[in-house]
PDB file with SEQRES, HELIX, SHEET and CRYST1 records, atoms N, CA, C and O in Angstrom:
SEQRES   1 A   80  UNK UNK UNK UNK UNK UNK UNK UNK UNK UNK UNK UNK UNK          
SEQRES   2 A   80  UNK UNK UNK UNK UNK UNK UNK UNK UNK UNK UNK UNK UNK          
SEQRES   3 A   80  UNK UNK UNK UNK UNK UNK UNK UNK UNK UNK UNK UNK UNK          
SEQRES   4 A   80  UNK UNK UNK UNK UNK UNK UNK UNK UNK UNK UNK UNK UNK          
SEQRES   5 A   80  UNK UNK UNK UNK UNK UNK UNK UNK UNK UNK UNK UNK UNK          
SEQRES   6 A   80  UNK UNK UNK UNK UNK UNK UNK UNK UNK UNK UNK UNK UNK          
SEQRES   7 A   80  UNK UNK                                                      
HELIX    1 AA1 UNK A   75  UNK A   78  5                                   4    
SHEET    1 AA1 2 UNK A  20  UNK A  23  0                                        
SHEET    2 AA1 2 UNK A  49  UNK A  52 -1                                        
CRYST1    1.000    1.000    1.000  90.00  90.00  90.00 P 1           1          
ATOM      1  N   UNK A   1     116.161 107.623  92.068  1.00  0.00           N  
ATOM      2  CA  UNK A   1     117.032 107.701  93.225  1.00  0.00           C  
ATOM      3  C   UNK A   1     116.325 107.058  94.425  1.00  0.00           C  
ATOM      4  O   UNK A   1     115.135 107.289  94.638  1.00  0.00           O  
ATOM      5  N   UNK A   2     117.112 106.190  95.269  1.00  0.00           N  
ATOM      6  CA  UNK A   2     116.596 105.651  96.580  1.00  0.00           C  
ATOM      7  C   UNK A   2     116.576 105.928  97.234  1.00  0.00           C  
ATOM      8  O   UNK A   2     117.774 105.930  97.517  1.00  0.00           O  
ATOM      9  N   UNK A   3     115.791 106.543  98.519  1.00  0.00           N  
ATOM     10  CA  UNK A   3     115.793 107.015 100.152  1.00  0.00           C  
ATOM     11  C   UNK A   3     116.418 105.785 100.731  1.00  0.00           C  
ATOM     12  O   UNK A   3     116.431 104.631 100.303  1.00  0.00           O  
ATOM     13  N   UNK A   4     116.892 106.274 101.724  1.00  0.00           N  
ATOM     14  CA  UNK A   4     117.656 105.842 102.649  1.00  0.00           C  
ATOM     15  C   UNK A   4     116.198 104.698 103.136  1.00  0.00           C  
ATOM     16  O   UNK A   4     115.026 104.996 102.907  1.00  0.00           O  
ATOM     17  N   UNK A   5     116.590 103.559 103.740  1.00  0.00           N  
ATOM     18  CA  UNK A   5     115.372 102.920 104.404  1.00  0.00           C  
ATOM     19  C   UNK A   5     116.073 103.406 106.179  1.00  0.00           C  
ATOM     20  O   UNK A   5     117.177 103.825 106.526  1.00  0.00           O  
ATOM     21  N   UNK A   6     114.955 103.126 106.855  1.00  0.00           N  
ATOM     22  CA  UNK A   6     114.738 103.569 108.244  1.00  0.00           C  
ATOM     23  C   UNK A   6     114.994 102.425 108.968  1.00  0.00           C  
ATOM     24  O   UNK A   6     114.538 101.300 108.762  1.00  0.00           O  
ATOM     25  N   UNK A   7     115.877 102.847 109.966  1.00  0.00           N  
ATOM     26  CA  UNK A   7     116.301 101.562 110.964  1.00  0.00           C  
ATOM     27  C   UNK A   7     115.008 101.226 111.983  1.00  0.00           C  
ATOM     28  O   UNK A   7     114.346 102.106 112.534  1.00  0.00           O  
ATOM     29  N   UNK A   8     114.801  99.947 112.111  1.00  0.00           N  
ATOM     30  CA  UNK A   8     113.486 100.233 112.577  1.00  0.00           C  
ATOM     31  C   UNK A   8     113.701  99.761 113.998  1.00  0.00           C  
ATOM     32  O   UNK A   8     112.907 100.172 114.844  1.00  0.00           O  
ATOM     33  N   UNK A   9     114.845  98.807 114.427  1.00  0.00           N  
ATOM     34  CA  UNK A   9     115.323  98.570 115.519  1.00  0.00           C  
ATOM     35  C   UNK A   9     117.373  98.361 115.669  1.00  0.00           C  
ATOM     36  O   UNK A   9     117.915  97.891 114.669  1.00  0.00           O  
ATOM     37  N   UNK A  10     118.007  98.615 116.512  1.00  0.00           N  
ATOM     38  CA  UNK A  10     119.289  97.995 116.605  1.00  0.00           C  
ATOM     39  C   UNK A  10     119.425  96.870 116.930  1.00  0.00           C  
ATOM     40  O   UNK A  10     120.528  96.576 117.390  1.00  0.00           O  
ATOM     41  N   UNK A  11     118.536  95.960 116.843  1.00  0.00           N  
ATOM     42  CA  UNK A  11     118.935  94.551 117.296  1.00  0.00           C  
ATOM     43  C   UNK A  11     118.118  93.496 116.320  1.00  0.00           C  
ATOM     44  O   UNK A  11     117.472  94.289 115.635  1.00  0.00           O  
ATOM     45  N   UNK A  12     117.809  92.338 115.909  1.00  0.00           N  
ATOM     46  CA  UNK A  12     117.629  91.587 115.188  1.00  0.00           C  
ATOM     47  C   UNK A  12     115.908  91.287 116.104  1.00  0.00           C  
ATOM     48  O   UNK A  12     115.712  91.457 117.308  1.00  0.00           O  
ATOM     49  N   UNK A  13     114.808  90.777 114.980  1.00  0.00           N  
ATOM     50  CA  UNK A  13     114.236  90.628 115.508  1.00  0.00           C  
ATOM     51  C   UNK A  13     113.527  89.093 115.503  1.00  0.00           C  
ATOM     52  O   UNK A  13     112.574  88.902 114.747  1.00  0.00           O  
ATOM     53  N   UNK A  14     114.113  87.813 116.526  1.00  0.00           N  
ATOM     54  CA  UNK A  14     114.176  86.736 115.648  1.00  0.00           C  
ATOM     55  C   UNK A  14     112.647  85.941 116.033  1.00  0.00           C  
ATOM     56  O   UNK A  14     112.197  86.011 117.177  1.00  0.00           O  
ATOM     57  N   UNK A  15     112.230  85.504 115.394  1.00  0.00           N  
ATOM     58  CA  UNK A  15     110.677  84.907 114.869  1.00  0.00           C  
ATOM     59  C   UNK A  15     110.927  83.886 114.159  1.00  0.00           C  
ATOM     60  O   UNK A  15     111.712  83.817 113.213  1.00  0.00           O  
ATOM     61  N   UNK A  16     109.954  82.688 114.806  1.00  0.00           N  
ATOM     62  CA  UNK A  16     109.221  81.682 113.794  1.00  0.00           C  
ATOM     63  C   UNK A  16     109.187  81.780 112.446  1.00  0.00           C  
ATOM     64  O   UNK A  16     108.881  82.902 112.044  1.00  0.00           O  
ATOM     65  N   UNK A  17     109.381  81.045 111.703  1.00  0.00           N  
ATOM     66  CA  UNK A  17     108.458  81.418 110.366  1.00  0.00           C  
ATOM     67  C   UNK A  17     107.854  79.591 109.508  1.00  0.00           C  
ATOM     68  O   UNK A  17     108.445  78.518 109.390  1.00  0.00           O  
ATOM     69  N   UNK A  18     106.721  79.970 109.172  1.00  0.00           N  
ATOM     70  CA  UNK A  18     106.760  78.503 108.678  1.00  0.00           C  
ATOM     71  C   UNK A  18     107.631  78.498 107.265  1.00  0.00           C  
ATOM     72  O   UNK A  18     108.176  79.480 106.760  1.00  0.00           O  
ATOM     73  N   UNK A  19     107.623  77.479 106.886  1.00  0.00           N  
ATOM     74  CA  UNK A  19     108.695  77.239 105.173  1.00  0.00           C  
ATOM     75  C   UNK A  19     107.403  77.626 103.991  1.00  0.00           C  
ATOM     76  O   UNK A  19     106.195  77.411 104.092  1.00  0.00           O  
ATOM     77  N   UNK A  20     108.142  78.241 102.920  1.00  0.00           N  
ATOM     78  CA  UNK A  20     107.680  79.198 102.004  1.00  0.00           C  
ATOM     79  C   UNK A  20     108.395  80.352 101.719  1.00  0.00           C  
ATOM     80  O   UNK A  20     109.580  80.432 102.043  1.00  0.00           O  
ATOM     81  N   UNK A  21     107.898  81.134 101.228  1.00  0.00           N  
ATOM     82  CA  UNK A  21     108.932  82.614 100.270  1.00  0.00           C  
ATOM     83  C   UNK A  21     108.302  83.294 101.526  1.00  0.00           C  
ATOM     84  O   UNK A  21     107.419  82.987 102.327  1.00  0.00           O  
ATOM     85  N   UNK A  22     109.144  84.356 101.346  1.00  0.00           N  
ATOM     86  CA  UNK A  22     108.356  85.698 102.870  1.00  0.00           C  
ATOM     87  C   UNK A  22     109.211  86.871 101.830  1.00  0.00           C  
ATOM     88  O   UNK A  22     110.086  86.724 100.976  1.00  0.00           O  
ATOM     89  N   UNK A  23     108.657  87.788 102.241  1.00  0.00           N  
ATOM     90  CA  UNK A  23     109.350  89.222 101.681  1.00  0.00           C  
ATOM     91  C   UNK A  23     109.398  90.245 102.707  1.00  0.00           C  
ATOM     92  O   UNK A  23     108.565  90.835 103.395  1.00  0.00           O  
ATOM     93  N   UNK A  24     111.081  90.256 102.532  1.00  0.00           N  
ATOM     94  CA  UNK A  24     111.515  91.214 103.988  1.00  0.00           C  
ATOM     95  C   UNK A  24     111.315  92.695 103.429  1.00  0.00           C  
ATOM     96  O   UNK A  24     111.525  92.951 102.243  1.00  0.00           O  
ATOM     97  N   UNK A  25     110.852  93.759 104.450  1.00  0.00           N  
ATOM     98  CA  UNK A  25     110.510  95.124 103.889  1.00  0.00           C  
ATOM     99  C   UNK A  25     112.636  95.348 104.481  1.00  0.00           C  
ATOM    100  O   UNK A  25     113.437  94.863 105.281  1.00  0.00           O  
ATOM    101  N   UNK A  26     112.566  96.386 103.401  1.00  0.00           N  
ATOM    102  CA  UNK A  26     114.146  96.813 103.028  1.00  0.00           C  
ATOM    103  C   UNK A  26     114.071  98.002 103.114  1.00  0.00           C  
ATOM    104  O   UNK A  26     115.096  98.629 102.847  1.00  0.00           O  
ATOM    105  N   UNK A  27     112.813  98.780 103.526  1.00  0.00           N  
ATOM    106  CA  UNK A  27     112.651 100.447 103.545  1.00  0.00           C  
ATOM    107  C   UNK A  27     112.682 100.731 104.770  1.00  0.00           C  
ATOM    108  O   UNK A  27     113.288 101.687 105.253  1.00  0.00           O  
ATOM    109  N   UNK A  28     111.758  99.585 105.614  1.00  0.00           N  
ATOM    110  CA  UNK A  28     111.607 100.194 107.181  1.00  0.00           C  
ATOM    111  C   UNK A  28     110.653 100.557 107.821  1.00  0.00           C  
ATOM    112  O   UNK A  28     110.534 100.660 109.042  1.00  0.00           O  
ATOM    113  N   UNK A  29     109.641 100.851 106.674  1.00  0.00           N  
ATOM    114  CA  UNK A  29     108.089 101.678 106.758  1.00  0.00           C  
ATOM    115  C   UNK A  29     107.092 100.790 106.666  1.00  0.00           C  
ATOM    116  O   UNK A  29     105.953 101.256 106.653  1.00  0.00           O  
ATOM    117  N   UNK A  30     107.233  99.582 106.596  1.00  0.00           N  
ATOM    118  CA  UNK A  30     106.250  98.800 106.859  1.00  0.00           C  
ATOM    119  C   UNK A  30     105.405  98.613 108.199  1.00  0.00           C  
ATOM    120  O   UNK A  30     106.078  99.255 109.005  1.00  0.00           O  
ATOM    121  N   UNK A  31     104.510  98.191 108.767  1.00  0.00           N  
ATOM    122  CA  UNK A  31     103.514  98.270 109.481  1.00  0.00           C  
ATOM    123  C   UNK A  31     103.076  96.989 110.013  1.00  0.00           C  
ATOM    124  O   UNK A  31     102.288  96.803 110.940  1.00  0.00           O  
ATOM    125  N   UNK A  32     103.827  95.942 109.148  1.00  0.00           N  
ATOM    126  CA  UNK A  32     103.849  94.362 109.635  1.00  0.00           C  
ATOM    127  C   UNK A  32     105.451  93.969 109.626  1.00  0.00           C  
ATOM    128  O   UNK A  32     106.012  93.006 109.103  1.00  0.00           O  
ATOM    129  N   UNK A  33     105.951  95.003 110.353  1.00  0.00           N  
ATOM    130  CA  UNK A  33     107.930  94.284 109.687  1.00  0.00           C  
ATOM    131  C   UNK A  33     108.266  93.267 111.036  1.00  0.00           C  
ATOM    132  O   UNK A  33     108.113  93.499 112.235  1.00  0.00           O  
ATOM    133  N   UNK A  34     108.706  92.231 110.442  1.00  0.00           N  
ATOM    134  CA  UNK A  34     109.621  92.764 109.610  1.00  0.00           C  
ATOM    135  C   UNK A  34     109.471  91.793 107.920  1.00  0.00           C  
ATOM    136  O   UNK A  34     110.296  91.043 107.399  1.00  0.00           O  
ATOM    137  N   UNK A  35     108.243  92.163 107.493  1.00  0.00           N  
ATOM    138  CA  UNK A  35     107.624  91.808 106.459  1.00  0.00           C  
ATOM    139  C   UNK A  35     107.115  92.794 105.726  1.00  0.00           C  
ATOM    140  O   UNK A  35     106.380  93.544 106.368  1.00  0.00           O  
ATOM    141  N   UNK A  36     107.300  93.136 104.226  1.00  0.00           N  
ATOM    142  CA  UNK A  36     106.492  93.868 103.241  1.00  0.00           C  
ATOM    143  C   UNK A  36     105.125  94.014 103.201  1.00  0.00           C  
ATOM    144  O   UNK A  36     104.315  93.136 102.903  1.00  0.00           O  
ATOM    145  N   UNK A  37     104.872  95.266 103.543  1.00  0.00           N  
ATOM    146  CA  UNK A  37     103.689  95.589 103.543  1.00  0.00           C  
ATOM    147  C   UNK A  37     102.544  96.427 101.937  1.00  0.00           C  
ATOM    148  O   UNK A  37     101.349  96.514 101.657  1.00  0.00           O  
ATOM    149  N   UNK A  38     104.078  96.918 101.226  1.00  0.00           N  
ATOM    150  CA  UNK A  38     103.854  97.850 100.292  1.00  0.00           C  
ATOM    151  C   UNK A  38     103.850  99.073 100.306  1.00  0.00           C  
ATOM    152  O   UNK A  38     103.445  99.768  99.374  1.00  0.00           O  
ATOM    153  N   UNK A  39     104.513  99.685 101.873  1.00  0.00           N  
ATOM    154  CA  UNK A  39     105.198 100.809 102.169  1.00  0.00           C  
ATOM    155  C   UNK A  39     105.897 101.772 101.823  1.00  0.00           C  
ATOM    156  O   UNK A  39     105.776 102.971 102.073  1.00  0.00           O  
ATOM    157  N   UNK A  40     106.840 101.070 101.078  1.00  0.00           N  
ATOM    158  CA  UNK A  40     108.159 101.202 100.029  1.00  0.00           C  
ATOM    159  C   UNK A  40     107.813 102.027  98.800  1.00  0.00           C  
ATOM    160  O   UNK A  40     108.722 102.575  98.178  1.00  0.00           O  
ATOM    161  N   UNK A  41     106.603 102.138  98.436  1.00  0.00           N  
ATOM    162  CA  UNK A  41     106.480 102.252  96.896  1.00  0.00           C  
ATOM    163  C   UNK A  41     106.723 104.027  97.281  1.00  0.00           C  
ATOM    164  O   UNK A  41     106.429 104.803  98.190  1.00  0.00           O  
ATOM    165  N   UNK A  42     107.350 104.055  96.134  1.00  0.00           N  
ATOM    166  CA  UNK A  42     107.937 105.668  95.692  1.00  0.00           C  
ATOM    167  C   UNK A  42     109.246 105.574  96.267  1.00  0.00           C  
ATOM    168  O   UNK A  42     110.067 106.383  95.832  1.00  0.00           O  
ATOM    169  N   UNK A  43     109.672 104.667  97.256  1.00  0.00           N  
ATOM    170  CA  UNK A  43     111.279 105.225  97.798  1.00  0.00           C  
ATOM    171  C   UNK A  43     112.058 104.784  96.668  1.00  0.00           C  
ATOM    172  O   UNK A  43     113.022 105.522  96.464  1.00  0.00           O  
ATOM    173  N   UNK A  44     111.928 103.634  95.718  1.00  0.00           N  
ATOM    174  CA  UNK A  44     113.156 102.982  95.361  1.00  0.00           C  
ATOM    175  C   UNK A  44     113.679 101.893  95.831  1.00  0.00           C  
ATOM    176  O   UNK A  44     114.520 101.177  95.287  1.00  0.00           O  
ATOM    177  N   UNK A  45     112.984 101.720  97.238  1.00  0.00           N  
ATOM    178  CA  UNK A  45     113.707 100.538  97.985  1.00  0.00           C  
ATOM    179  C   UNK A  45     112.485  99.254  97.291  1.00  0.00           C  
ATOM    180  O   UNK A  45     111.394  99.433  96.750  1.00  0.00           O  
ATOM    181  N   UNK A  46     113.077  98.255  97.532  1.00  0.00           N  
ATOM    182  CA  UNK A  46     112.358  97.236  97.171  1.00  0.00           C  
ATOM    183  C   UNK A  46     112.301  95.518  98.103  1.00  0.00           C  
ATOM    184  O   UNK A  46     113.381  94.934  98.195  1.00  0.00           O  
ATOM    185  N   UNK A  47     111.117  94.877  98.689  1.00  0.00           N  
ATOM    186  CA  UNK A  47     111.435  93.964  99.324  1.00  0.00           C  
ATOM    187  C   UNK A  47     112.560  92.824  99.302  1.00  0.00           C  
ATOM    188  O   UNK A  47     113.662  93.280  98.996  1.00  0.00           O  
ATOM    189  N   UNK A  48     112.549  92.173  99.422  1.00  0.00           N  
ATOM    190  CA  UNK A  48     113.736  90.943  99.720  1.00  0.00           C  
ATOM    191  C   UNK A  48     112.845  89.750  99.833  1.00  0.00           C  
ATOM    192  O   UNK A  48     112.036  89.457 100.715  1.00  0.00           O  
ATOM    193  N   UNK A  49     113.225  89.048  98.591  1.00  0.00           N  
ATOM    194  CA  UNK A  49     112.832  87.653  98.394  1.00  0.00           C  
ATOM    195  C   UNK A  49     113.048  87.059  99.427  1.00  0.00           C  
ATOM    196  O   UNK A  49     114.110  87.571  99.779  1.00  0.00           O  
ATOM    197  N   UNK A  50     112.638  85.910 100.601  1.00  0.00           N  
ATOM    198  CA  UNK A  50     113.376  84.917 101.152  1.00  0.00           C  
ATOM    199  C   UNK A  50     112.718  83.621 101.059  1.00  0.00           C  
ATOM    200  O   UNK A  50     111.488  83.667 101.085  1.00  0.00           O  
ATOM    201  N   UNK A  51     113.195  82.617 100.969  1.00  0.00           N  
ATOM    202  CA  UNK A  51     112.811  81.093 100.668  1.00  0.00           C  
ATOM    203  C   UNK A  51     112.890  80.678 101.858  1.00  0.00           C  
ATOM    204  O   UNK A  51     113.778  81.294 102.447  1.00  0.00           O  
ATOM    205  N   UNK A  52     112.240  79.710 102.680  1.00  0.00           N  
ATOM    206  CA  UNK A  52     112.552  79.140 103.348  1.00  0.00           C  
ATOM    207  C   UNK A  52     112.064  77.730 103.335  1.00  0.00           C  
ATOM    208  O   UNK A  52     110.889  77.450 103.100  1.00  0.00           O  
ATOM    209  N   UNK A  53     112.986  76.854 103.591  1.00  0.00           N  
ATOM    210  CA  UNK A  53     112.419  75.279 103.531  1.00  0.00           C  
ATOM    211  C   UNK A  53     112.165  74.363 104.408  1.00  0.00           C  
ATOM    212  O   UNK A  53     112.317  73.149 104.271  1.00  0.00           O  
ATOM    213  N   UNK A  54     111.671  75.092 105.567  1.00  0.00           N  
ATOM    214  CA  UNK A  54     111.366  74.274 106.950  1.00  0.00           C  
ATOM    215  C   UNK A  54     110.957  75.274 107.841  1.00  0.00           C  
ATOM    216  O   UNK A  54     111.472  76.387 107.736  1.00  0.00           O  
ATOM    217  N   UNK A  55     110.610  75.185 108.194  1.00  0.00           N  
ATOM    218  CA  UNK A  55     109.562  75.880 110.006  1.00  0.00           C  
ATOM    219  C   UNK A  55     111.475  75.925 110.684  1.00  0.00           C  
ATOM    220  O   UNK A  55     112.387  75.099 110.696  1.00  0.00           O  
ATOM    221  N   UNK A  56     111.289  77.673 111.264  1.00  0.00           N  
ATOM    222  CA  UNK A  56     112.611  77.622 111.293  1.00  0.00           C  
ATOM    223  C   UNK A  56     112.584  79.382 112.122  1.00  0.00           C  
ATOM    224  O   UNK A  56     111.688  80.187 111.866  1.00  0.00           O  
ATOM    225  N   UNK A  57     113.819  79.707 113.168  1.00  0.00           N  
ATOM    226  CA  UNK A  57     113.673  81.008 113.564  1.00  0.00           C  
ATOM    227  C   UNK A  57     114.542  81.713 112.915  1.00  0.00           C  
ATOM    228  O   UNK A  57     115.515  80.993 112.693  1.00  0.00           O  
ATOM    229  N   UNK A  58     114.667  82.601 112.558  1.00  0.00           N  
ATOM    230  CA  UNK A  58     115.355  83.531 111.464  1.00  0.00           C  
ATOM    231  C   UNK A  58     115.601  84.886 112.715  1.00  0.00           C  
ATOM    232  O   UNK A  58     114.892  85.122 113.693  1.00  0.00           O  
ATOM    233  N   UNK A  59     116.723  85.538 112.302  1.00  0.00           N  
ATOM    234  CA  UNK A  59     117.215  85.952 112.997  1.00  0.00           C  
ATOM    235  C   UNK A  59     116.836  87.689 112.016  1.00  0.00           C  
ATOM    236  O   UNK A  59     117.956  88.062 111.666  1.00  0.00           O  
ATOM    237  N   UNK A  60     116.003  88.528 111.617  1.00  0.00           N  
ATOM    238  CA  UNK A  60     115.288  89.623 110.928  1.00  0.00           C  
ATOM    239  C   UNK A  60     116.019  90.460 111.097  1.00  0.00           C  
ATOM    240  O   UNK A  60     115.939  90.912 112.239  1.00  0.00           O  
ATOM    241  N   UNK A  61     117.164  91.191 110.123  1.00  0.00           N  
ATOM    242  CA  UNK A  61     117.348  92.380 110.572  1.00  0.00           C  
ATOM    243  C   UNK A  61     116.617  93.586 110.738  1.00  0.00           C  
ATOM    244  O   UNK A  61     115.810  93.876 109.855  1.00  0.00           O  
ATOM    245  N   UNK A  62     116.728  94.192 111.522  1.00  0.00           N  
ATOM    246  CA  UNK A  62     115.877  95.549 111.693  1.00  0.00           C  
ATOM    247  C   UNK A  62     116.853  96.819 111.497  1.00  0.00           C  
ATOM    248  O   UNK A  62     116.166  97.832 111.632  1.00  0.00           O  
ATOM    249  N   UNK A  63     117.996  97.094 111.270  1.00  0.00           N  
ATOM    250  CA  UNK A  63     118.669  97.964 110.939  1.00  0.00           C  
ATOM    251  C   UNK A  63     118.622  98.714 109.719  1.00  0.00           C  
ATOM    252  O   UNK A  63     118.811  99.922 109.573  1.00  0.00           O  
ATOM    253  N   UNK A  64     118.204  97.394 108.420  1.00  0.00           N  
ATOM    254  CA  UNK A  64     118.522  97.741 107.276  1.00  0.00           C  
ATOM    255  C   UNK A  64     119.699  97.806 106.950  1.00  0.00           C  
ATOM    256  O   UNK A  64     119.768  98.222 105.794  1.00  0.00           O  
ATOM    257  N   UNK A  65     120.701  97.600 107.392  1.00  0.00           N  
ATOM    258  CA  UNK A  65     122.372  97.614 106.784  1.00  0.00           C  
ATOM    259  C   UNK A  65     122.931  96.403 106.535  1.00  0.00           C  
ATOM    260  O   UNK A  65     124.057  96.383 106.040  1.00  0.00           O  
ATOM    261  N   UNK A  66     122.256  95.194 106.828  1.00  0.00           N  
ATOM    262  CA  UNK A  66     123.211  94.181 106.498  1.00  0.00           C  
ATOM    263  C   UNK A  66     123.244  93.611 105.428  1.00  0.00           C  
ATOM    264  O   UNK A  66     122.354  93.446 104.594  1.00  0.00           O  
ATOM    265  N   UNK A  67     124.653  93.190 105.446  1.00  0.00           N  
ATOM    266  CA  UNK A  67     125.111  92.581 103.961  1.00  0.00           C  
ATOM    267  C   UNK A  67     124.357  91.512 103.752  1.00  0.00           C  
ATOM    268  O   UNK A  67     123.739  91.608 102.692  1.00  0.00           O  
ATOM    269  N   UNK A  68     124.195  90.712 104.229  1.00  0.00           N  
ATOM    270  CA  UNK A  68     123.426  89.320 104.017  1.00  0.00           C  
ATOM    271  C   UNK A  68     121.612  89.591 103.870  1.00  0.00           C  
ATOM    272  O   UNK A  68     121.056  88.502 104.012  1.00  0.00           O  
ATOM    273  N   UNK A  69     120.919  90.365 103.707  1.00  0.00           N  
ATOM    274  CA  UNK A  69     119.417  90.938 103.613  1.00  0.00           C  
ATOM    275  C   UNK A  69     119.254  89.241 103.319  1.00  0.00           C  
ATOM    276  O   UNK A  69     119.901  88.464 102.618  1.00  0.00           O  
ATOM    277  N   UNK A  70     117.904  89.051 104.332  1.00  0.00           N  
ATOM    278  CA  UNK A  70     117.408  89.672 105.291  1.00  0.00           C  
ATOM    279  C   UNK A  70     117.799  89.267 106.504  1.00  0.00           C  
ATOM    280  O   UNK A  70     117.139  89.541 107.505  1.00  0.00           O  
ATOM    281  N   UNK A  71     118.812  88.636 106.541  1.00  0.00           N  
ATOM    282  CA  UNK A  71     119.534  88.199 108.066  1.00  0.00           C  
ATOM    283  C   UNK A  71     120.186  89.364 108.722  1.00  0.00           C  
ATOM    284  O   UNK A  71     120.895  90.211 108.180  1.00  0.00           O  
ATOM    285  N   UNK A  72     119.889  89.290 109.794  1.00  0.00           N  
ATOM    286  CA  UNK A  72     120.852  90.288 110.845  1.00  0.00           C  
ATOM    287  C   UNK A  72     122.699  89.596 110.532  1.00  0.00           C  
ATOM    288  O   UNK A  72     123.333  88.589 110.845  1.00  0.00           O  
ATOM    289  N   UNK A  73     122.849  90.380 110.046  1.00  0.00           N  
ATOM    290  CA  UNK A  73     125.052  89.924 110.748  1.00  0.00           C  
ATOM    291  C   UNK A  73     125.404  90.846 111.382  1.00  0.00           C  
ATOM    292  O   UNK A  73     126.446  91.300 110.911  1.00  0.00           O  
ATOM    293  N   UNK A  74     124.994  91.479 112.405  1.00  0.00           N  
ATOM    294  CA  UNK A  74     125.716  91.947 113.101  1.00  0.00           C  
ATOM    295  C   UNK A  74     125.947  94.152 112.797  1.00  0.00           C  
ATOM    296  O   UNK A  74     126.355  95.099 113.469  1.00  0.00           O  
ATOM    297  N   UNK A  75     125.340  93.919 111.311  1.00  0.00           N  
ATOM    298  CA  UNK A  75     126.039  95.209 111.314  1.00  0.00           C  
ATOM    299  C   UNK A  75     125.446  96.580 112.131  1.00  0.00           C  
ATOM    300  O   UNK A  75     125.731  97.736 111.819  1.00  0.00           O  
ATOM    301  N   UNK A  76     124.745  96.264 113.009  1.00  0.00           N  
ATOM    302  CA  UNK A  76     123.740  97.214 113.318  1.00  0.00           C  
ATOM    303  C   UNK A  76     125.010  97.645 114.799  1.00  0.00           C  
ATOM    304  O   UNK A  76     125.264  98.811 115.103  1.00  0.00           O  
ATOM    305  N   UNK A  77     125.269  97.136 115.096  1.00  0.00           N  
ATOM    306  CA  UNK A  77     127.118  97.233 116.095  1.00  0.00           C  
ATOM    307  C   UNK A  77     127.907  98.332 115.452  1.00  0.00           C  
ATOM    308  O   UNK A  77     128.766  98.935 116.096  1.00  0.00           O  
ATOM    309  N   UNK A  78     127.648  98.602 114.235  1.00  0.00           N  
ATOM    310  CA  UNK A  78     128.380  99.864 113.764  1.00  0.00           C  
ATOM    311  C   UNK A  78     127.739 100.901 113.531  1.00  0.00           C  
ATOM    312  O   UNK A  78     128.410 101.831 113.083  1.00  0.00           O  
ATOM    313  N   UNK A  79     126.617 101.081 113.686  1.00  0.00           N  
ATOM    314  CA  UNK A  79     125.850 102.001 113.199  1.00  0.00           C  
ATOM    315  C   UNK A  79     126.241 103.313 113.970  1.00  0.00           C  
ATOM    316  O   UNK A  79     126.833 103.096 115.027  1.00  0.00           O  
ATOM    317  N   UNK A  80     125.984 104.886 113.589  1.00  0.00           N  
ATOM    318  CA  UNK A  80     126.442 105.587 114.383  1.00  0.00           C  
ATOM    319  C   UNK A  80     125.240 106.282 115.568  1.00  0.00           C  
ATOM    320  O   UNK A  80     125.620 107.043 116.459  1.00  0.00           O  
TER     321      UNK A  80                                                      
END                                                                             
């Protein structure tokens, strides 16, 4: 069974990144987020592959709710 991951901010947190794979933490408990730290282990939750192919700002969700992982869309506007 999975714990809930922890919202770690309501707003997106957008950053540089150079091109290469990155792994978004999806729990919340990481300590370098909005990147996998190895936090996660025992929840169930598990990082998020991302590719990237150019030096580029990415827009990080920090909510944990969005459909698109690991991009912010917006859903953190509904949260209660």
């Amino acid at each position: 069974m999975s714990e809930n991951p922890i919202v770690c901010d309501r707003k997106p947190l957008v950053l540089e990144v150079e091109a290469g794979m990155h792994a978004w933490c999806a729990c919340g408990r990481s300590a370098q987020a909005p990147f996998c730290d190895g936090s996660h282990k025992g929840t169930g939750l598990h990082p998020v592959p991302f590719q990237v192919t150019e030096k580029q700002s990415v827009a990080w969700c920090q909510c944990k709710h969005t459909g698109n992982p690991p991009v912010c869309d917006g859903s953190h506007r509904s949260l209660p």
